[in-house]
C-alpha positions as CSV (number, residue, x, y, z in Angstrom):
1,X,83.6,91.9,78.7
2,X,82.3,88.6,77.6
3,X,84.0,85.4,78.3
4,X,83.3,81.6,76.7
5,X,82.5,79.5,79.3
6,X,83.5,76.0,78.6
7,X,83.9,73.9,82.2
8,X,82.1,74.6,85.4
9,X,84.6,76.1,87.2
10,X,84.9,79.1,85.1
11,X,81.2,79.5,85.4
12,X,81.5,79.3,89.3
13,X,84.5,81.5,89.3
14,X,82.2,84.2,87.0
15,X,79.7,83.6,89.7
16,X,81.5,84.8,92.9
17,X,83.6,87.7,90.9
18,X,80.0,88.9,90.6
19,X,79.0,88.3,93.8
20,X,81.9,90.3,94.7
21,X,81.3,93.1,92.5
22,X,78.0,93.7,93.9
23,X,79.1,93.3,97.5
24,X,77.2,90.7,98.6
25,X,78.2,87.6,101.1
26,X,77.4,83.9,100.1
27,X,75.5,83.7,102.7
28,X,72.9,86.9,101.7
29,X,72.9,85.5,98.3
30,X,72.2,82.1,98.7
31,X,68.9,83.2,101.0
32,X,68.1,85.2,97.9
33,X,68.3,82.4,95.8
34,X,66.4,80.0,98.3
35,X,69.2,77.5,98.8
36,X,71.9,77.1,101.2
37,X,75.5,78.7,101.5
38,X,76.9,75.3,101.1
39,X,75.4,74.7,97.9
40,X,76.6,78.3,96.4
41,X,79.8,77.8,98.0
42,X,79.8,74.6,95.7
43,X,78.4,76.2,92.9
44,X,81.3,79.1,93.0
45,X,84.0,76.0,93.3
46,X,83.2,74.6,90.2
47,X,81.5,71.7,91.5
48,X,78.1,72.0,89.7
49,X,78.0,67.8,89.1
50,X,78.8,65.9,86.0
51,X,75.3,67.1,84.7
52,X,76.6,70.3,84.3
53,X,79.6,69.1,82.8
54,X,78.1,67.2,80.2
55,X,76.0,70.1,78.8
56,X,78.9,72.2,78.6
57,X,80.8,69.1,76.7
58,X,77.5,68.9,74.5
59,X,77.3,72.1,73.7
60,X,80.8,72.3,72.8
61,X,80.3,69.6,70.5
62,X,77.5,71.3,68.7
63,X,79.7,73.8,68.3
64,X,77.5,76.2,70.7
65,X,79.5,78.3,72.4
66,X,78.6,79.5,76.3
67,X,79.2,83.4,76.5
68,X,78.8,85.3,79.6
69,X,78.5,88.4,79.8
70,X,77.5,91.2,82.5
71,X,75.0,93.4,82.0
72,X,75.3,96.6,81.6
């Protein structure tokens, strides 16, 4: 199922109902990834920073849309 993604909390909340899905804890994920629970605990409340904001405002405005989309 896809889903336009236009503001960082429905990016974050994409990113732990996948997390979820595959059964793995923020913590085991994060050590993955390289970078601390803390951070992907931020990451899956929506608080990615302005930055991330203001690419998803710029892309809106270029009329780009953001779709996620699990793969299959």
């Amino acid at each position: 199922m896809e889903q336009k993604v236009t503001t960082t909390g429905q990016l974050g909340r994409l990113v732990s109902a996948r997390r979820h899905d595959s059964g793995l804890s923020q913590r085991a994920l994060a050590t993955t990834m390289g970078f601390s629970q803390r951070y992907l605990s931020e990451i899956e409340s929506g608080a990615l920073g302005l930055k991330a904001q203001r690419l998803l405002d710029l892309l809106d405005e270029l009329g780009i849309d953001l779709v996620a989309r699990p793969r299959t």
